[in-house]
Each structure stands twice: as structure tokens, then as C-alpha cells.
N, C-alpha and C positions, 0 to 999 in steps of 0.2 A: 702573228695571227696564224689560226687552224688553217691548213690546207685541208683542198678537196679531199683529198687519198685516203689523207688521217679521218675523215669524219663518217668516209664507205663503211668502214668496221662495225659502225654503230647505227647500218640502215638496216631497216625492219620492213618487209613488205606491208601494207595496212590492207585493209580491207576496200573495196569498191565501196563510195558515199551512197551514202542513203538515197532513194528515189529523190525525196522531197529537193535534195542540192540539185537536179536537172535544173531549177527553175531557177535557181542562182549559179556558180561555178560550176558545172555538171562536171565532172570528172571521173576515169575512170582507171586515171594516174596512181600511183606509186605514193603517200605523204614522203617527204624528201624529209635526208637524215635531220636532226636540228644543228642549223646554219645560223651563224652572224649575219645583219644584215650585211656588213660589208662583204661577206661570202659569196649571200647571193645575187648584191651588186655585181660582182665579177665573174659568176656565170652567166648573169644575163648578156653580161659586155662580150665577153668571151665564147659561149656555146654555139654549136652550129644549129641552126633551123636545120631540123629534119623531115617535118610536114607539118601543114597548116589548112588548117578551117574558118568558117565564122563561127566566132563567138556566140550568136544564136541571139545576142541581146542589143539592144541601143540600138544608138543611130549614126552612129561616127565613124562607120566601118572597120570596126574592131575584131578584127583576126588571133585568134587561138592556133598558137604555136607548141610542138614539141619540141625541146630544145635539150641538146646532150653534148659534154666536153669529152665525150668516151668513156668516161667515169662516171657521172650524174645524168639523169633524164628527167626533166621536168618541164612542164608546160609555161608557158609566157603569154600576155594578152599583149597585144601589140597595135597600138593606134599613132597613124599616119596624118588625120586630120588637121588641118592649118588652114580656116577661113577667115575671113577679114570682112565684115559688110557695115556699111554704113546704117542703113535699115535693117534692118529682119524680121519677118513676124514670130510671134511666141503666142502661146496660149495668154498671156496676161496684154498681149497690145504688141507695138513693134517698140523695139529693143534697141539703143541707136551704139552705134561703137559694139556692134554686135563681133565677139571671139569665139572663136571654136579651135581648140589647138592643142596638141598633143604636148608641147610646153607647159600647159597647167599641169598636167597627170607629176611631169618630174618638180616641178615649185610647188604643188603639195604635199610630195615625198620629203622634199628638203624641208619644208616647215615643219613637217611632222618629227622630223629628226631635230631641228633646233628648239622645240617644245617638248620632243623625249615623250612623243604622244604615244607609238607604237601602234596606229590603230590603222595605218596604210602602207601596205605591201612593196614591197623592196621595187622603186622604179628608176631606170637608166633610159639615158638619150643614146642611141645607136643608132642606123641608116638600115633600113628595109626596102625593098624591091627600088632600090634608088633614089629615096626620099631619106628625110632625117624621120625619126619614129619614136614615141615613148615603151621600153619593153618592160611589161607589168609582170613580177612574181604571180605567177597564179596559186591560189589562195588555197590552201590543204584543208581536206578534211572539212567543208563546207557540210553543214547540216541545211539550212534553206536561207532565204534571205528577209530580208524584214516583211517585206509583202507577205509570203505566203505564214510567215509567225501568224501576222494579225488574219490573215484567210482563215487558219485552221483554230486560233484563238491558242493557242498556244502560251502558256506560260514560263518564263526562264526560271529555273531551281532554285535562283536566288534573285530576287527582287530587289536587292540594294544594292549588289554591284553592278543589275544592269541599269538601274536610273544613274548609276554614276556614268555610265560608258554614255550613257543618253545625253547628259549633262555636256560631256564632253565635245560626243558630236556637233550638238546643236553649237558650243560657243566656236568651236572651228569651223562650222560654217557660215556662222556669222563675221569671223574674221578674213577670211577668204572670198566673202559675197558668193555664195554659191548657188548660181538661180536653178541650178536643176540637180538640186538631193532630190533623191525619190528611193521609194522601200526596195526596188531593186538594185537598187547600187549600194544598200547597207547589207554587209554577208554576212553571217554568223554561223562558226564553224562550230566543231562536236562541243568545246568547252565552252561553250557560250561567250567567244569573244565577237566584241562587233569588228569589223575591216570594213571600212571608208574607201572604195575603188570608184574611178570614172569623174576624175575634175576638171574635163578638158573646158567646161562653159563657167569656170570660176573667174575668181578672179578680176571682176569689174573693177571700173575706175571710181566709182561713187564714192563720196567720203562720210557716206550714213552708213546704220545699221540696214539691214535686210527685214528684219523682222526682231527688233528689239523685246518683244513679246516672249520671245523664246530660251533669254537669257533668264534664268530664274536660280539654277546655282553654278557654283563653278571650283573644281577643285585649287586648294591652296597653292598646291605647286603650280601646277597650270597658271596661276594667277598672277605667280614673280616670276613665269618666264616670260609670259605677254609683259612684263614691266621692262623686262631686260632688253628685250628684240630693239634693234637698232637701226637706221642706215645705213650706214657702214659694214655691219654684217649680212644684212639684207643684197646689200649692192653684190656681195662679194659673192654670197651665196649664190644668188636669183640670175648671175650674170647670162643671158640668152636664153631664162625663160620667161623675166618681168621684164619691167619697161621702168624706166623714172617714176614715171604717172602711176602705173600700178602698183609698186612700192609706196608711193608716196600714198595714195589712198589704203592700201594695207595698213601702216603705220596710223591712218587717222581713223580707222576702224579702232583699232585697239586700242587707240586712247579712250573712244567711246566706251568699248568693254570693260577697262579697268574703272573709267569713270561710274559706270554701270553697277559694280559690284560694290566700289568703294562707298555709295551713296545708299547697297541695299544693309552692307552691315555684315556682323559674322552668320547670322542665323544663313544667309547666302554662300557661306562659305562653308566646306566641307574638305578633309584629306579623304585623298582616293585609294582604294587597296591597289594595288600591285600585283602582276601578277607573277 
């Protein structure tokens, strides 16, 4: 694997993001050289906090980090969050086995990587101000996030790869139960890729869909890796940031999904570009 050292030669200063990214990632950071994610796994693990703010958004007390090995400088979102309630209220009613935890952010990074989704940001479990803490790549070259897309009516340059990225979202969070996506936590950088950040309320135990409404296509690939996902790599994976229970409703999610597709047909199935 590339080391850090080898990859300095080939950083390029980028330009300050555009206004409209304040309202999503505001940054006014440096785009980092292009890194593996296991790269920037091991800066996150590894780099020193060297100052820190709020993130400006949510509600999970998510603090924006500058973080630098002496070599690299790049920002990190960092949430600490671990609630446990039996009740909770929510906009939709109260919520019971209600979770809030900085463990979903890194068991949607690992899902994202055994589905080869690519579509959330490189996240590590590390300890911050003496807590354990999820440390989020922060996300380069943000243009705005979904909210203000559909605020400003904004169209993407190409209209089929983004219903495909759309596509995608929707069935990962239906596999995940994820009661709070919202157009702020979907970012979409200069190339018009989407990033899926902020999964800390995913996750439930329920072994239904969320909104079966929303599955309507679903890339091929994507299709035989939800076939493939197992127990056993589940366990092995997910160890200290699922539970039994939450595996085990993950898993009957996705039999849902695959059964979902298998009964709409090819016309539901589609291959995804690549990027």
C-alpha cells in the first residue's frame, strides 16, 4: 500500500468551495491528495487533532476537526453521541428502543465497503475528549447538499447517473432502517457525486421495510451483494458496533429487498456506471 509521503508529490492546492457548500460541508480546507480509503483510514486513526469547532449542523453534537500527521491536513467530523432510551419522542410518535450512537456512522462505513457502495466517507472508531467517537473523513470539494439542490431547482448534468446514485441511496437506507435521511445529510460534491454522511439513528431492530415504496430499481451488482451478505461476516465485521438483534433484523431487511426486486423483474434491474 501507498504511503502518506509518496502521495504529497501529487497534492495540488484546490480552490475555497463554492458559497452554496457553507450549507452542507462548508470548507475552506485544502481537497486532499487522492487516497485509498485505507489511507484515509489511517490518518483518521493516526493524525493529531489540531483545532476544533461545531460542525454547524444536526443535533448530535458533531464537532469539525482539523487533523494533520505533519504531512497531511485535513478536516474530520467527529461524533461522540451514545444514547440508549426506552421511549423517545420523534416527529412521527415515540420511538421505543430509541438509539443514537456514534457506532452506526462506523457500521455504515463497513456496509458501505462490503457492498463496494463508495458512497460514505472513510469512518474510524477512535477516543476523543475521553469518550470512544466515530472520526468522519470530511468530504472534499462539496458543491451543496440535497436541500439546497432542490431550494435552488438545480439540475445534475446528467440525469441517469444521478437516478442511479438515487436508486442506490434509497435501497441502503432501506437496508439499514434509517429513520433520519434528510436532504442535509445527502452532500454532493463538484462531480456530482452523492456521500451519504450522519447514520448515527440507523439501524433499528424492526424486520420490515421502512418505506417499501421507495425501492423501485436497484443496481445488478448491488443486488448479488445484498445476496451474498451473511452472518458470519456480518458478526465479524459489525463486532462493537451491532448487537445480535441488529444484525439479525439487517439480514431480514434484505431478504425483503432481494425478495422485492426478484418479484419486480428485469425492467427493475439496472447496471450502474462506475465511476
Amino acid at each position: 500500500m501507498r504511503t502518506l509521503p509518496a502521495l504529497v508529490v501529487a497534492f495540488v492546492i484546490a480552490a475555497v468551495l463554492a458559497p452554496d457548500a457553507a450549507r452542507a460541508q462548508d470548507s475552506t480546507a485544502v481537497s486532499a491528495p487522492a487516497l485509498s480509503r485505507e489511507e484515509m483510514e489511517t490518518f483518521l486513526l493516526r493524525a493529531r487533532v489540531m483545532k476544533k469547532r461545531g460542525a454547524g449542523k444536526g443535533v448530535t453534537g458533531t464537532v469539525r476537526a482539523t487533523l494533520s500527521d505533519g504531512i497531511l491536513t485535513h478536516d474530520a467530523s467527529i461524533q461522540t453521541v451514545d444514547e440508549a432510551r426506552l421511549h423517545h419522542p420523534t416527529p412521527r410518535g415515540f420511538e421505543i428502543n430509541f438509539r443514537d450512537t456514534w457506532r452506526f456512522n462506523v457500521a455504515a462505513y463497513k456496509l458501505d465497503k462490503l457492498l463496494d457502495l463508495r458512497m460514505i466517507p472513510a469512518t474510524v472508531e477512535r477516543s476523543h475528549a475521553g469518550k470512544k467517537a466515530s472520526f468522519t473523513w470530511w468530504v472534499d470539494d462539496v458543491l451543496m447538499d440535497e436541500g439546497r439542490r432542490l431550494e435552488t431547482k438545480t439540475s445534475p448534468p446528467d440525469s441517469g447517473r444521478w437516478n442511479e446514485q438515487m436508486w442506490i441511496v434509497r435501497v441502503f437506507d432501506q437496508l439499514i432502517y434509517n429513520v433520519d435521511r434528510n436532504v442535509g445529510n445527502l452532500l454532493i460534491d463538484k462531480g456530482w457525486r452523492f456521500w451519504m454522511i450522519d447514520h448515527s439513528r440507523a439501524f433499528r431492530r424492526h424486520k420490515t421495510l421502512l418505506d417499501a415504496k421507495n425501492l423501485t430499481r436497484c443496481d445488478r451488482g448491488l443486488l448479488d451483494r445484498l445476496r451474498e451478505l451473511d452472518a458470519d461476516t456480518l458478526e465479524k465485521e459489525m463486532r462493537g458496533y451491532l448487537d445480535a438483534d441488529e444484525i439479525e433484523a439487517l439480514l431480514a431487511r434484505r431478504d425483503l429487498i432481494v425478495a422485492h426486486f426478484d418479484a419486480a423483474g428485469p425492467a427493475a434491474i439496472y447496471v450502474a456506471r462506475r465511476e
